[in-house]
Structures are given as C-alpha cells and as structure tokens.
C-alpha positions as CSV (number, residue, x, y, z in Angstrom):
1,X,-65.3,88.3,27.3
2,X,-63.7,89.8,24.5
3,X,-60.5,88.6,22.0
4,X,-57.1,89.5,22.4
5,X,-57.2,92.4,20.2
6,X,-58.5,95.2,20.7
7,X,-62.6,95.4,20.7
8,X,-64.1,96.2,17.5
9,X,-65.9,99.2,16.9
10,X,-69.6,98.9,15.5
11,X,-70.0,100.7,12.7
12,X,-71.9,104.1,12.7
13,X,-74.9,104.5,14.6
14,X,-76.9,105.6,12.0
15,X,-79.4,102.7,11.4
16,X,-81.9,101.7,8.6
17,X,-85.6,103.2,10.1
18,X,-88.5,101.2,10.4
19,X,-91.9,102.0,11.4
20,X,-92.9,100.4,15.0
21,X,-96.3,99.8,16.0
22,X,-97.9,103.1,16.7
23,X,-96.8,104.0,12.6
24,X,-93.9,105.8,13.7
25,X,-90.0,105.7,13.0
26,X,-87.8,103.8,14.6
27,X,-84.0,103.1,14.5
28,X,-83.5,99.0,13.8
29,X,-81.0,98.2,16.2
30,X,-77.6,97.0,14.4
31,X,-75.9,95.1,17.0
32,X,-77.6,92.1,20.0
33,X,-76.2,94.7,22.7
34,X,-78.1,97.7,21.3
35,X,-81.1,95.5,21.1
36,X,-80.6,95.3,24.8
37,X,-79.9,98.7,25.4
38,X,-83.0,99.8,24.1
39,X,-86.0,96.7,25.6
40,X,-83.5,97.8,29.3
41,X,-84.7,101.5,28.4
42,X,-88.2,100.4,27.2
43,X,-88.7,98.0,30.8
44,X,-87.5,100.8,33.0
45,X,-89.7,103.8,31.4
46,X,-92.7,101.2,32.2
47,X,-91.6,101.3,35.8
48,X,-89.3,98.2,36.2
49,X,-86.5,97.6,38.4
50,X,-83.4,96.3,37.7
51,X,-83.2,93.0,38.9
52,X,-87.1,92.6,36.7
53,X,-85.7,93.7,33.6
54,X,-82.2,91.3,34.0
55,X,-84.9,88.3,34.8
56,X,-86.3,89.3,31.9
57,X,-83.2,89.1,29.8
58,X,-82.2,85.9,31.6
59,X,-85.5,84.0,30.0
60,X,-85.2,86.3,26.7
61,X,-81.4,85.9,25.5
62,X,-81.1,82.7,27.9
63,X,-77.8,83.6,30.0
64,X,-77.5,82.9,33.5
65,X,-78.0,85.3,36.5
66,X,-75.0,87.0,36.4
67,X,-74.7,88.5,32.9
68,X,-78.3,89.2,32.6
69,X,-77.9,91.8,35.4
70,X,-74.7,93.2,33.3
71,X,-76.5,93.0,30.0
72,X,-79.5,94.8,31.3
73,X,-77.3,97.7,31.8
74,X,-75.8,97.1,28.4
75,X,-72.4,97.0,29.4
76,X,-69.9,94.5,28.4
77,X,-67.8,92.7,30.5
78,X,-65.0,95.4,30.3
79,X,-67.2,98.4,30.6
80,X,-68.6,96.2,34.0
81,X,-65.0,96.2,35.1
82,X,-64.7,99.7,34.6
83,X,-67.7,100.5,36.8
84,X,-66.3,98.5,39.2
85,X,-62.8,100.0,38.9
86,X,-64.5,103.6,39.6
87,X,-66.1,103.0,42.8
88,X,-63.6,100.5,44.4
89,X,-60.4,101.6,42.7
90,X,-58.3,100.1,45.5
91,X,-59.7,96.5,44.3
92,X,-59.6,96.9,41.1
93,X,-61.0,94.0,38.7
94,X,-60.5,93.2,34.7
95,X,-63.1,91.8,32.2
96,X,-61.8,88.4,33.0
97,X,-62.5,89.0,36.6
98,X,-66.4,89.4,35.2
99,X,-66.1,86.5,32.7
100,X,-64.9,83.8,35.4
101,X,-67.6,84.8,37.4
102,X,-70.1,84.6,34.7
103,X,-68.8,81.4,33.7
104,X,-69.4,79.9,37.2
105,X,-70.5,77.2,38.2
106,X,-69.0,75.7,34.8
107,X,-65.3,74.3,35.3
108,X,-63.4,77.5,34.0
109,X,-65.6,79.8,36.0
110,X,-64.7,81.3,39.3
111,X,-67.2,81.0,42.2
112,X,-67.6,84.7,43.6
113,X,-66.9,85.5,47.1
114,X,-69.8,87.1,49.5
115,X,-68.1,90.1,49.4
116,X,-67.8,90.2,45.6
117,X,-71.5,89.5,45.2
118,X,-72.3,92.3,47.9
119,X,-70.4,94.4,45.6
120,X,-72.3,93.1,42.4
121,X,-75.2,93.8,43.9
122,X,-74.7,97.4,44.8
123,X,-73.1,98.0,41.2
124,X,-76.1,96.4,39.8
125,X,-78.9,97.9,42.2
126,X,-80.1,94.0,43.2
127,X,-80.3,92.2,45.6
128,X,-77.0,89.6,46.0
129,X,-79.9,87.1,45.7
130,X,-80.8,87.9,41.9
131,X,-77.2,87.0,41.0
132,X,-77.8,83.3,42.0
133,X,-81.5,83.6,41.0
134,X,-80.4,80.7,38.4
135,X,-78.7,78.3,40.8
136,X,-80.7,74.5,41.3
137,X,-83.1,74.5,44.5
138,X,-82.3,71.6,46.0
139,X,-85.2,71.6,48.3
140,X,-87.6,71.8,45.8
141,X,-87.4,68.4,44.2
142,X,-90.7,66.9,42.9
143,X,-92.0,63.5,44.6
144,X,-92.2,62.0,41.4
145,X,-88.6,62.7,40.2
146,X,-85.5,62.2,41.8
147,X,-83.7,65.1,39.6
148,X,-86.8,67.4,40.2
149,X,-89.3,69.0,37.5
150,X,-92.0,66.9,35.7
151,X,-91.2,63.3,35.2
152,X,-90.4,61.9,32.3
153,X,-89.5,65.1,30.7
154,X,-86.6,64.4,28.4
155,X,-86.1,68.0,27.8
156,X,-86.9,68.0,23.4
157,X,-89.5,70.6,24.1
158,X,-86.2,73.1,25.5
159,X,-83.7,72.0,22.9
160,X,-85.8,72.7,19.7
161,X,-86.0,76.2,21.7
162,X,-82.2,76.6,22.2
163,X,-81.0,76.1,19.0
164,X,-83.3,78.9,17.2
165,X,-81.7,80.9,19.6
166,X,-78.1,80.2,18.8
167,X,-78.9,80.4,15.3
168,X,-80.3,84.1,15.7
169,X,-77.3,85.0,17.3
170,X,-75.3,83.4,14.4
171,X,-76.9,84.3,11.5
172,X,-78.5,87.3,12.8
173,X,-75.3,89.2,13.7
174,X,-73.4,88.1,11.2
175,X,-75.7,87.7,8.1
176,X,-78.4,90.3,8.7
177,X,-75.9,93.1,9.8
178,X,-73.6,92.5,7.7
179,X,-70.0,91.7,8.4
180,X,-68.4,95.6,8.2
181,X,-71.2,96.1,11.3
182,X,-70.1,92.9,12.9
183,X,-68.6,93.3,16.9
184,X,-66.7,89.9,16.9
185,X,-65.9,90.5,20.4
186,X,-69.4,91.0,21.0
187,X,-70.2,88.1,18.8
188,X,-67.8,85.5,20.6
189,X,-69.7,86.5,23.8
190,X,-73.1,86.0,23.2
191,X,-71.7,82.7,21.5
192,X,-70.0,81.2,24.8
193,X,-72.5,82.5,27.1
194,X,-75.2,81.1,25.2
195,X,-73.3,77.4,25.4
196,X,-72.6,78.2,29.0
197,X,-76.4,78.9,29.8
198,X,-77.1,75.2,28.5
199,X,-79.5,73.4,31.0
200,X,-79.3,69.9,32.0
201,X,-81.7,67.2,31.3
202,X,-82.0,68.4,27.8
203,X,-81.3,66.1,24.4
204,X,-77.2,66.7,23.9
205,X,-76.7,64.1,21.0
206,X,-79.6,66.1,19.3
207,X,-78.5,69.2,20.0
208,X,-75.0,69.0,18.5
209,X,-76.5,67.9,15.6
210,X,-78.5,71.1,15.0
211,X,-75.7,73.4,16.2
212,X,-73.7,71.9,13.1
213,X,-76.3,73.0,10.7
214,X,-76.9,76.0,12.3
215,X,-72.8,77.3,12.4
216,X,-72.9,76.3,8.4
217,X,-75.3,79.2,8.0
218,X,-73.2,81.5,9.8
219,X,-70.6,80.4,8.2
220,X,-71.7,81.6,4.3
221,X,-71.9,84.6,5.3
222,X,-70.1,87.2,3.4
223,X,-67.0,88.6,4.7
224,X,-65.6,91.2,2.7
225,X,-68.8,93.4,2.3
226,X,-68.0,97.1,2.0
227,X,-70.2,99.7,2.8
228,X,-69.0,102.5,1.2
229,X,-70.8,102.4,-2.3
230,X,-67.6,103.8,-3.6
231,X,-64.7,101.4,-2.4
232,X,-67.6,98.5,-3.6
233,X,-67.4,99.7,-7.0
234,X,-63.2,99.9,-7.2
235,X,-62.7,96.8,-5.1
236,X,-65.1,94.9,-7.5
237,X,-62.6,96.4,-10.5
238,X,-59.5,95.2,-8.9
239,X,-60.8,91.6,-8.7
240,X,-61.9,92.2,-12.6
241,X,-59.2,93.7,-13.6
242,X,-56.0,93.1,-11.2
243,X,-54.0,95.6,-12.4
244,X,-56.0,98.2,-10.8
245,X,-55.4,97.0,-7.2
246,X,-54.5,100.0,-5.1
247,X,-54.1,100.7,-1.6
248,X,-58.2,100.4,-0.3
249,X,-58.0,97.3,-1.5
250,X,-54.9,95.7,0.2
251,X,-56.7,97.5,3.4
252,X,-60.0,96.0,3.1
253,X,-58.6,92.6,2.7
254,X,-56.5,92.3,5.4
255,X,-59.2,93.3,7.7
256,X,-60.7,90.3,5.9
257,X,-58.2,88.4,6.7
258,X,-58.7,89.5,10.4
259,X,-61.8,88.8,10.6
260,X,-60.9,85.4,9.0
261,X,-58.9,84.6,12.0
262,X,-61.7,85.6,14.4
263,X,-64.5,83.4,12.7
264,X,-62.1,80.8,13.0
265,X,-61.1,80.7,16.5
266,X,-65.0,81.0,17.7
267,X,-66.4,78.5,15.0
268,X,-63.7,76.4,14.2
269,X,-61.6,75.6,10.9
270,X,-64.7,74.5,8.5
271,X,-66.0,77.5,9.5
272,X,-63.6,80.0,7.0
273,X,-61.4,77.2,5.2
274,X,-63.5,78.1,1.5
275,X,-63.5,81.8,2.1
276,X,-59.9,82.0,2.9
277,X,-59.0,80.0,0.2
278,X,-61.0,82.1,-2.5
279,X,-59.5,85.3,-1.2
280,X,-55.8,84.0,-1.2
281,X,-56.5,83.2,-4.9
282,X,-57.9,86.9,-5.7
283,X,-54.6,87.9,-3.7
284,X,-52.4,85.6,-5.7
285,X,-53.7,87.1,-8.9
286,X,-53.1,91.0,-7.3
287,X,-49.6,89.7,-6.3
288,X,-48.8,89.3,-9.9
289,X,-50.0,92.7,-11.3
290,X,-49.1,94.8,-8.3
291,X,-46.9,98.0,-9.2
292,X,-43.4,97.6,-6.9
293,X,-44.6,99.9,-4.3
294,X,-47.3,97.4,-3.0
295,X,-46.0,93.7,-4.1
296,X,-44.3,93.4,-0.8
297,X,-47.2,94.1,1.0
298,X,-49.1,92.2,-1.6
299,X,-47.1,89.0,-1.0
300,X,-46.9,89.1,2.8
301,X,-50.7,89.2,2.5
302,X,-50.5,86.6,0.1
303,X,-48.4,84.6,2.7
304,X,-50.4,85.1,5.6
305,X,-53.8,83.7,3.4
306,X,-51.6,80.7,2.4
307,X,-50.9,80.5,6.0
308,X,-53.9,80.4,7.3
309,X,-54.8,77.7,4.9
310,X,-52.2,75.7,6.1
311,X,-53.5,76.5,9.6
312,X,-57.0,75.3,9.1
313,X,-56.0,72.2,7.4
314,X,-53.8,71.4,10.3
315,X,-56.5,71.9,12.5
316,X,-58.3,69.5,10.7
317,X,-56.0,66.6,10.6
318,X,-55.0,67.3,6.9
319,X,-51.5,67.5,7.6
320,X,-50.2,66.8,3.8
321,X,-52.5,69.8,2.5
322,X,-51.3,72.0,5.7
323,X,-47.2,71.4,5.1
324,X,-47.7,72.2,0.8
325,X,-49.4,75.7,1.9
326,X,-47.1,76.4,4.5
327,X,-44.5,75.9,2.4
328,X,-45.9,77.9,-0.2
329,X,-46.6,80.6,2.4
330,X,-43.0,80.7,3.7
331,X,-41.3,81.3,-0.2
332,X,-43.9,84.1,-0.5
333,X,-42.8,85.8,2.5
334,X,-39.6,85.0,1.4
335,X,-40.2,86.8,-1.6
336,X,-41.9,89.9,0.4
337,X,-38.1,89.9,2.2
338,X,-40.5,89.7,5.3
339,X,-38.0,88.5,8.1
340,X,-40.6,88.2,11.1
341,X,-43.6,86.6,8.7
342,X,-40.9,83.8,8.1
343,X,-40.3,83.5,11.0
344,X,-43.8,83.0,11.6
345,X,-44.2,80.5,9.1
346,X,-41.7,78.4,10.2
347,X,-42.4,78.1,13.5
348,X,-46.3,76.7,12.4
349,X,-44.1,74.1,10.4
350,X,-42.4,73.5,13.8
351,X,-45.2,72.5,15.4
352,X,-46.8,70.6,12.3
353,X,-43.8,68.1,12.4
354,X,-43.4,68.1,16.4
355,X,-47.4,67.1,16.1
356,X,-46.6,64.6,13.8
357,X,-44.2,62.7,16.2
358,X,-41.6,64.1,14.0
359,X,-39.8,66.5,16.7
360,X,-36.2,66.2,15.2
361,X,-37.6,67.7,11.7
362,X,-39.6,70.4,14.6
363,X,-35.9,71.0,15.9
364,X,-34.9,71.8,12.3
365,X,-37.9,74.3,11.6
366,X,-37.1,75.8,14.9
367,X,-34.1,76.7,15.3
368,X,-34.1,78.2,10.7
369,X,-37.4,80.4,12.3
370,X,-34.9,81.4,15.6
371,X,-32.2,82.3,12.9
372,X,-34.6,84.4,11.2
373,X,-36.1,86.0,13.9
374,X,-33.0,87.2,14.8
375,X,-32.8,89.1,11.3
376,X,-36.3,90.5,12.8
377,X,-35.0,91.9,15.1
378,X,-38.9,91.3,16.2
379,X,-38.9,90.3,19.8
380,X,-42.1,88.7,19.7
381,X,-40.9,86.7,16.3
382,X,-37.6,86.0,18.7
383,X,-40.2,84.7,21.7
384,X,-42.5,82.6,19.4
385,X,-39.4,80.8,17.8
386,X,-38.4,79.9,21.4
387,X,-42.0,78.4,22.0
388,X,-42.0,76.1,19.8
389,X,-38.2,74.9,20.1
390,X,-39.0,74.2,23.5
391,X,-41.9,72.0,22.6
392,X,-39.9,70.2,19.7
393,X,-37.2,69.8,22.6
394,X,-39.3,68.6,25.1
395,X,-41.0,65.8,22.4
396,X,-37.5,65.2,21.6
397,X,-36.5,64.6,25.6
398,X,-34.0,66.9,25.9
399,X,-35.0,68.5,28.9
400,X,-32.2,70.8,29.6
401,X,-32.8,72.4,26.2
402,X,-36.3,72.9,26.3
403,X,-36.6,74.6,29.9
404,X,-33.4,76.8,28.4
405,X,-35.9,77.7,25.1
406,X,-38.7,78.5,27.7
407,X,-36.7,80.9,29.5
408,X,-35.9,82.7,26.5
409,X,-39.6,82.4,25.3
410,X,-40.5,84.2,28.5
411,X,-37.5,87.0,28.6
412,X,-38.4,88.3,24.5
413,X,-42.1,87.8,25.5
414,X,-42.0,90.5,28.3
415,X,-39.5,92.7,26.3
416,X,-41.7,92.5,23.3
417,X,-44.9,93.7,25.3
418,X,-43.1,96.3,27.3
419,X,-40.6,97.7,24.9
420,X,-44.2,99.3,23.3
421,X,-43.0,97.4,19.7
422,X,-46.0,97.3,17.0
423,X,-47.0,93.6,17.0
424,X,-47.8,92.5,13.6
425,X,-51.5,91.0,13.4
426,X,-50.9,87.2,13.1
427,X,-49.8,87.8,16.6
428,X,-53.0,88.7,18.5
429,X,-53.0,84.9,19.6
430,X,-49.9,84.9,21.4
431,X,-50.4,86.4,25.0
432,X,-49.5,85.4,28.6
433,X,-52.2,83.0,28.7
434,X,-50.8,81.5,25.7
435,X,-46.8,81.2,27.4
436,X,-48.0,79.6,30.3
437,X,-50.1,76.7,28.3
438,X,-46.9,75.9,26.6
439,X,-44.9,75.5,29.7
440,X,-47.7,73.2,31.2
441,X,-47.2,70.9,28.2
442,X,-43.8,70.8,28.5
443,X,-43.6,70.5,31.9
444,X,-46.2,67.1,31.5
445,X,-43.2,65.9,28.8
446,X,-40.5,66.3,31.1
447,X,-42.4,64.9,34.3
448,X,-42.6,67.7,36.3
449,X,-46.2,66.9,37.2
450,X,-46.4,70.3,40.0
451,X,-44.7,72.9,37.2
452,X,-47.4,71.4,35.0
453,X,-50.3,72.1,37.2
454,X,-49.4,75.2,38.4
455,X,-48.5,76.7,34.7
456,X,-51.9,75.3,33.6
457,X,-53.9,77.5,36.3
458,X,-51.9,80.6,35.1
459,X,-53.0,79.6,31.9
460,X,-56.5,79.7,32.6
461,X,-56.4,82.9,34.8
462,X,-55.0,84.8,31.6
463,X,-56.9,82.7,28.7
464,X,-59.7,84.4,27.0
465,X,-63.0,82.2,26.3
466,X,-64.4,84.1,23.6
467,X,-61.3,83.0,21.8
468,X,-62.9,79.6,21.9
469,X,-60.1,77.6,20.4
470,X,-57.2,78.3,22.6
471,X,-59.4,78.7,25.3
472,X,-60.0,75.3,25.5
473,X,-56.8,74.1,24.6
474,X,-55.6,75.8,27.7
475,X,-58.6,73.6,29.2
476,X,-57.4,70.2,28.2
477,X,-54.1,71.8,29.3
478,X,-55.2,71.9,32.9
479,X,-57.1,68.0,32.2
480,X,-53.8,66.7,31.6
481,X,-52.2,68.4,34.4
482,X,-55.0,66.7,36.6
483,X,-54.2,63.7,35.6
484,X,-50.3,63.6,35.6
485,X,-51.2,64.7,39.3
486,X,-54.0,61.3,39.3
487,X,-56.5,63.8,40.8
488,X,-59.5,61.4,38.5
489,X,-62.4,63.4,39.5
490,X,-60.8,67.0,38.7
491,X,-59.6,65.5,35.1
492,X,-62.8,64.5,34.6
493,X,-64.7,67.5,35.4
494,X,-62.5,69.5,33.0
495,X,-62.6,67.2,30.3
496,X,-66.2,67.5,30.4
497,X,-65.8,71.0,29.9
498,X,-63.4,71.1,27.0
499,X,-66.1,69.0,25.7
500,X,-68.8,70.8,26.0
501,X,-66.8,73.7,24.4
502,X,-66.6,71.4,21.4
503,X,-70.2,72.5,20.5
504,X,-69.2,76.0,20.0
505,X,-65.8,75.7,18.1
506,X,-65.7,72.2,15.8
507,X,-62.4,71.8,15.6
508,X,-61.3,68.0,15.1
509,X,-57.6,68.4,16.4
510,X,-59.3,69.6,19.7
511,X,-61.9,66.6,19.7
512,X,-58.5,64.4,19.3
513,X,-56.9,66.0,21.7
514,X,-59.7,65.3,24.2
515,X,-60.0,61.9,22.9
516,X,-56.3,61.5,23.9
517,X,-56.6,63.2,27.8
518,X,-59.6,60.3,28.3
519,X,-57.1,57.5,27.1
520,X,-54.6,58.7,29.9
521,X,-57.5,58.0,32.3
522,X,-57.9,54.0,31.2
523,X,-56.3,52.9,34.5
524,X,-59.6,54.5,36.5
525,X,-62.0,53.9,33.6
526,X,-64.2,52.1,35.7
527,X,-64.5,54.9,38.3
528,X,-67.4,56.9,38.6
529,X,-65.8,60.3,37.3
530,X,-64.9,58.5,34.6
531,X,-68.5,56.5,33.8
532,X,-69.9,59.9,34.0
533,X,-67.0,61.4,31.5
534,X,-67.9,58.5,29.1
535,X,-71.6,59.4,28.8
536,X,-70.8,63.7,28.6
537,X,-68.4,62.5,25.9
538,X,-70.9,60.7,23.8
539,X,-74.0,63.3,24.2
540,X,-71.5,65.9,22.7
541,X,-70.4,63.2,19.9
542,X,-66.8,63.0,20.4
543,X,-66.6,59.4,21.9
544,X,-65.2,57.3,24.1
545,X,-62.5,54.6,23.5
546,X,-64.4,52.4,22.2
547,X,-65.8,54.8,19.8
C-alpha cells in the first residue's frame, strides 16, 4: 500500500545505540518495519515457525491474517509482489494485487481465490489456513450471546487498547524518528491497516473521539527537521536573515512541501493547514530577497504553498479563504512565468466554482487553464485542464462537451505517461485511478448510470488506499454509482466504508460528500441496508439526515 510517488527511502541505517538487557549494544530500530524485521529474526532464532511469528504480529501490531504473514517477513506490499513475480512470472501481481487482498473482507478489498491463497501460502511457508486465521467462526457462538463472545461485553476494555496503538504508530513514526527518517509510504500503511483491523462490537462513537486527539499529536510534529548539523545551521540563517537563502534551502523546503501533501492526504486538511501556512510566509519573505537566479523558482514555490492553502481550506468548506489564496497563488506563478503551475492553479479554481454550483464561472477557469496549458506544452497540464472542463461541462449539462473534454483528458493523459515527460510534483495525485473517478462522476451527471458504474470499478482497481483521501473519494464514487443503478444494499455497504475511512483522514468535504450519497438513498430509508447505514454513520460521527 504505498502513494503514488515513488516510495521514500529511510534515512541511513545507522541508528542511535542503546544498551538491551544483557548490558549490551543495540541498534534502536528507526522505522515500525525494522522493528518487525528484527522481533521476526529474534522469534525464529528461538525456533518459531512462520505462521507463529505472523500470529504473533497479528495480536502485537493488530492487522489481520494476511499482512501479518507479509510483515513477518518484513516485506512490503511491493517487495511481496516482487516475490510473487519471481516464482510465478507468468501471473504476475502488483502491490495493489496484495493490498485488495489485505483489505478483504472490507468493501474495497478483494476476496482471494483458492488458488491465490495456495500460492500465499507457499510464498509465506503457512498453511492457506493461517491466512484466514482471523475470519468469524460461525460455529462457535456462545449460548449466552447471539453475536458470540462473553455477554454483555460492550467492547471499552479493546477500544482503550486500540487507540494507544494508533497513537504509537502516529506519534511514534512521526515525532520520535523524526520527519527526515519518516517512510510516508510506510506510514500511510500501517495507518489504513490499523483502521482496517478494527473489530466489531467495540465503542465507535468513543473511539473517533480519541483518534481526533490522537492525529492532533501527530500532527505538531515538526516537518522541516534537517539532519545534517550543517544545512541546520544555514537554513536557520536564511529564515533570520533572508537574504542569505541559497539553493539547500529552496531544496529542503520543497521536500517540505512534499511531505506536506502527504500528511495531508493520510490525515486530512487540519492536519498541515498551520504548518503550511508558516512555511509559505518564510517563503514569501525569501521570495523578496532572492537573487534573479532563484526568484522563479522561489515564487513557484511560493505559489504551490499558497496553493496548498487554498487546497486545505477548500477541503474544509472555507471556500472564501480557498478562492483569495488561489488567487494569490495563480499571480505568483504568474510572476514565476510558470505556464504549467498556472495552469495548475486554475484548474483548482475550476473545480472551486463548479463545487460551488457555479459551473459557468468553472467553464471560465477551464478553458483560461486549457489556454495555458497549451503554452505548457505540458501534456499532463493539457490532460488536467480537460478534467475539470469536463466536470464544469457536465454540471453545466452540456453533455456533448463534457464526453469531448474526457476524451481529450484521456488522449494527453496516456501521452503524458508514455512520452517519458518529467511530471512536476503537484502532479503525483493525478493517475489512472484518478481519470476514471472523474468519468464516473460525469457519467452519474449525464445519466449514463452503466458508464458510471463500470468507470467507478476501474477507479477502484487503480486507486491507492494509503492515499486515504482520494481513495475514498473514489469510494463514494462507486456509492453513487450503486445507487444511480438502485442496487440499495451495495450503496450501503460502501458508504459504510467511506465512512469508516473518515476515522483515518478528517476531511469535512468528504464527510459532506457522504452525507450527500445517504440523502440520494431517502426513497429506501426505511430499508434495512439503510437502518444499518444510519447507525454505521452515527458511531463514526458524521450523521444521518436528521443530524
């Protein structure tokens, strides 16, 4: 489960030393995985098999059956897929292949095959029983309680365990190894699988609660450290004295700013929104003094903070605050002369209006970013332009337009991803997943109910969870297509599952777009599915329509 860039390297693996407890040194591990790596090593020199040491991480690190067998191998989800790829080459699977799977029996998991499990045992050395060791035992209910277990239990005892947990993987990564170390890859997994590994029966309304406080902990931590003593010292100058700005620094702020974008898609806008904006003002001041050499780069950097502002207050539901940054973004990268960052730029205004209910001012915005695109000459500015023309468009009813915008979306998408292009970072969002969860919503707006649910299960197969904001926005995606199809109990399901998601990432544009998906379903609100959505929609606090 890893983000659309590339994965991040860990830092050296030189680590502090510590003494253990026969008085001698020890390397701290840096990182969750090598934590694994080494109690895996430590189990198996004491004589224990596989499948016992991945029992033991599914108890220890509280993930279900199928990543504890992957984690006690201390692979990731690609690495598995590599393994895989090496001893059946003429089935070859992908990291997503691994994730679906390990995000079964959860609505945007993948139930494996016999065959596939027959193969996960012999890549694992279990038995394909210890991959479903987790699944209910529906013969073992208790007499005294219809959903089995002691009765009465009302779970408090396992939710004031859980959240400790979540919070070590929070804070713990991101605070106590600092951010320079931090894997955010690595990070977003352990995040989604620990949310997917939630059990039933347990206190949700109480739990959300605690997740909130614990995500504001992660969130302060810092996010520019640097751990060269060196570059510490001269980026501390710069901010003191802005004159002195230089080259290091522009670098070690814009993989601030990437790592920015990161936190923010995992943990959701509150998550960054005061970090970003101190840095853009440390930025605007290096803007001023920088020689002529760097104030392009300078400004574009400048824009993309401002931008990312505006971003996270649109997420929020300020959408005043979110157009007066993006404005002021787009007349910095104006001033940068930086076509393909205006083009950018404008297309987030695009979608700002077309949100709004505006989609004739979202037409306006969209076709200024296609005319500067084209001054790109950036095919992926030229595709992105297209995207969000075709959803101003479609808002707009012009049907013949918006499928003609998709179709160019979809040409200068595949020519910016074959022609080998370098894709500027603000980019790293937009992949095939992305594409197809655009056509589904404008498929819904033209009534096309079958294009819709078709482009929303190639959305999914693409999307990548540990990018948990899009991920479930191509959730809902698939909701909606569900229920332009009236399939009631399959809206319902997913819905729940965008919801639960909603614990991880706080976003409150993606608890209103949830909110909206259950108002489509008022003509069956007195189903069952529906009853059953209700009560999943107030244990996670978003509501119902009453609410």
């Amino acid at each position: 489960m890893v983000l659309k860039t590339a994965e991040l390297e860990l830092c050296s693996e030189q680590e502090p030393q510590g003494a253990d407890s026969g008085g001698t040194l020890a390397a701290k591990p840096r990182s969750r995985r090598q934590e694994q790596i080494r109690a895996a090593s430590e189990l198996r020199a004491q004589g224990w098999s596989w499948a016992r040491v991945a029992a033991e991480f599914r108890d220890r690190y509280n993930v279900n059956a199928r990543a504890a067998q992957r984690m006690a191998r201390g692979w990731s989800q690609r690495e598995a897929a590599e393994a895989w790829n090496a001893r059946w080459p003429e089935d070859p699977k992908t990291f997503k292949n691994f994730s679906a799977w390990e995000l079964w029996p959860g609505a945007t998991g993948h139930a494996p095959s016999l065959a596939t499990l027959d193969r996960l045992a012999r890549l694992y050395e279990c038995a394909p029983g210890d991959l479903l060791a987790d699944m209910p035992n529906y013969g073992a209910k208790s007499a005294n309680s219809p959903h089995g277990g002691a009765a009465g239990s009302d779970g408090g005892a396992v939710s004031s365990m859980l959240v400790p947990a979540l919070a070590e993987v929070l804070t713990g990564r991101v605070v106590g190894f600092g951010s320079v170390d931090v894997n955010y890859a690595e990070l977003a997994e352990e995040v989604v699988m620990w949310a997917q590994g939630l059990p039933g029966g347990i206190n949700r309304r109480e739990l959300v609660q605690k997740i909130g406080a614990t995500l504001a902990v992660a969130a302060a931590a810092p996010l520019l450290d640097i751990a060269d003593p060196e570059g510490r010292a001269r980026a501390a100058k710069a901010v003191d004295e802005p004159h002195r700005v230089d080259v290091a620094a522009i670098e070690q702020a814009e993989h601030g700013l990437k790592n920015f974008r990161m936190q923010s898609d995992i943990l959701g806008p509150q998550a960054v929104l005061s970090a970003v904006l101190a840095q853009r003002k440390v930025i605007g001041d290096f803007a001023v003094h920088a020689s002529s050499e760097l104030r392009p780069r300078v400004l574009s950097l400048y824009a993309e903070l401002s931008q990312l502002v505006g971003w996270e207050l649109y997420d929020i539901g300020d959408y005043r605050g979110a157009a007066h940054y993006y404005d002021d973004a787009r007349t910095a990268a104006h001033d940068a002369e930086n076509a393909e960052l205006v083009t950018y730029i404008l297309s987030n205004m695009s979608q700002l209006a077309t949100w709004q209910g505006k989609p004739r001012v979202g037409i306006d915005h969209a076709i200024a970013a296609q005319t500067w695109a084209g001054e790109s000459h950036s095919a992926m500015a030229q595709a992105y332009a297209a995207d969000v023309a075709a959803r101003a468009f479609a808002a707009a009813g012009d049907k013949s337009r918006a499928r003609a915008a998709l179709d160019i979306e979809r040409a200068a998408a595949a020519e910016a991803r074959s022609g080998g292009e370098p894709v500027a970072a603000w980019w790293y969002f937009y992949d095939e997943s992305y594409y197809w969860g655009i056509r589904s919503e404008v498929s819904r707006q033209l009534d096309d109910p079958a294009d819709a649910l078709y482009a929303s299960a190639q959305a999914l197969s693409f999307s990548d969870p540990a990018n948990v904001r899009d991920h479930t926005h191509r959730v809902i995606d698939q909701a909606k297509a569900h229920i332009a199809d009236s399939n009631v109990d399959a809206a319902s399901q997913v819905i729940t599952e965008a919801a639960r998601l909603t614990t991880i990432n706080r976003s409150p544009r993606l608890n209103r777009i949830i909110r909206d998906a259950r108002a489509d379903l008022t003509p069956w609100q007195r189903t069952k599915p529906v009853r059953r959505l209700d009560e999943a929609l107030r244990d996670y606090n978003i509501g119902t329509l009453q609410a």
